[in-house]
N, C-alpha and C positions, 0 to 999 in steps of 0.2 A: 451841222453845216460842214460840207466836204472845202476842204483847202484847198485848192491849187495852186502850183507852187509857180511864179515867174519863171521863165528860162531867154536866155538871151544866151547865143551864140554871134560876135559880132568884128568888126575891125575898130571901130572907134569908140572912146573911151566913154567912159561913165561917170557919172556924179553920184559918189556916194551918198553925202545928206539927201542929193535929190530921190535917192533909189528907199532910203528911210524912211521919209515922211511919204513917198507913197504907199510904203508897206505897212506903213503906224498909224497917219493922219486919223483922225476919228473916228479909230478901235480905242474905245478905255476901256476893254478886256484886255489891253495888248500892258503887261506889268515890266516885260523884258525886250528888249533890241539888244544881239549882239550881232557885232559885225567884225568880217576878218576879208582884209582887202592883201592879196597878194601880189609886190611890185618886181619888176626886172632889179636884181642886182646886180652891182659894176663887178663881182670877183675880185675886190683887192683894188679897185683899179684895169684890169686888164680887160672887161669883157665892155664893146658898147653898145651890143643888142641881143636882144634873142627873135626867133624867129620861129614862130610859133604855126604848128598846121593841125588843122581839123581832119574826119573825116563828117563831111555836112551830112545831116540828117543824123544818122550814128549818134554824132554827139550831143546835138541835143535829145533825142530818144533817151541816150542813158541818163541826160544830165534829171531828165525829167523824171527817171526811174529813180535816181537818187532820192530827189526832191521830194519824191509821195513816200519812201520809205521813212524817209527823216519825218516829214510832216505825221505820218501815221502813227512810230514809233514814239517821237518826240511830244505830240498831241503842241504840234506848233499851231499858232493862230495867222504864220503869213512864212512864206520864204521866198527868198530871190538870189539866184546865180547866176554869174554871168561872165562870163570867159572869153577873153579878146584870143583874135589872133592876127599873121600878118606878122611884120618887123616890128619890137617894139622896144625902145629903149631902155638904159637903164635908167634906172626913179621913176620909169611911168607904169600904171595900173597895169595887171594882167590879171585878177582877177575877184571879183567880189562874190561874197557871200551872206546874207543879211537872215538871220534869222527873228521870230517874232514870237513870244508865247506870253502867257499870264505868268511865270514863273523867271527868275535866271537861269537856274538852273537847265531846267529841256532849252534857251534858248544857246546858251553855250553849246551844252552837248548836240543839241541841231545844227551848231554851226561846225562844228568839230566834226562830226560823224561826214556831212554833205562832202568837205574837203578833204578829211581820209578817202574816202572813196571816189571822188571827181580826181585827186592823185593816180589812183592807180583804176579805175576802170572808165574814164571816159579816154575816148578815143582823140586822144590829143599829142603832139609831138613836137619837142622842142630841138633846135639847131642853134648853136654860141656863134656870134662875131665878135672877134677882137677889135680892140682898139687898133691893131696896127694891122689890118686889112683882112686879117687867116678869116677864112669861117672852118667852124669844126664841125665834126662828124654829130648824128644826132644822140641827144643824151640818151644812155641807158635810163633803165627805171631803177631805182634806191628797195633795197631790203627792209629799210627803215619804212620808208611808206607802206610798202605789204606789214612791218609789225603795227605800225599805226592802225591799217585799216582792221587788220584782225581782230584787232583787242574788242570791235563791237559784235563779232560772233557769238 
């Protein structure tokens, strides 16, 4: 049975447990659900948004390329990603990723792989606002995340 993976590119937020139990609900081959939701944070204090842009279409095309490499790779029984954008503040969602297999194992490493990679190859772009009015320039992309995604070459 071929898996296809959820993909939601969107502005408004999501319900994790709700995004679980549609991707769980009655599979009892499904042994593992891991989930890794990534939110805005304040910088110390300092930052009160980020400002997040797509390129439409792009980004869901790769997100979805992601998704079938994880699923195929991982031998996952369900996946869901889904990546806000728009102003979004600090402590709110920006981004979930729900993986599902018979095992923890592949669904961990499906959830890790999808995020190394939706890091550094989907087409996405973030902008900081401060609390006290700045907005700053858009963030570079981290060398960290290129070592991240590598290590599944």
């Amino acid at each position: 049975m071929t898996i296809t993976p959820t993909i939601r590119v969107q502005r408004d937020d999501f319900d994790l447990q709700a995004e679980v139990n549609r991707l769980s609900k009655g599979k009892p081959g499904i042994g593992a659900v891991v989930t890794f939701s990534g939110l805005c944070r304040d910088e110390g204090g300092i930052l009160s948004a980020l400002e997040l842009e797509h390129y439409p279409g792009m980004a869901e095309a790769e997100m979805t390329r992601i998704g079938e490499l994880a699923v195929e790779r991982f031998g996952l029984s369900g996946l869901t990603a889904i990546h806000r954008f728009g102003k979004i503040a600090a402590g709110e969602n920006i981004v979930l990723v729900v993986a599902a297999a018979p095992h923890r194992q592949a669904a961990f490493d499906g959830a890790s792989f999808v995020m190394d990679f939706l890091k550094t190859s989907a087409p996405f772009w973030k902008k900081e606002h401060s609390k006290d009015g700045r907005t700053g320039d858009w963030i570079a992309a981290k060398d960290a995340d290129d070592t991240a995604r590598d290590r599944w070459k």
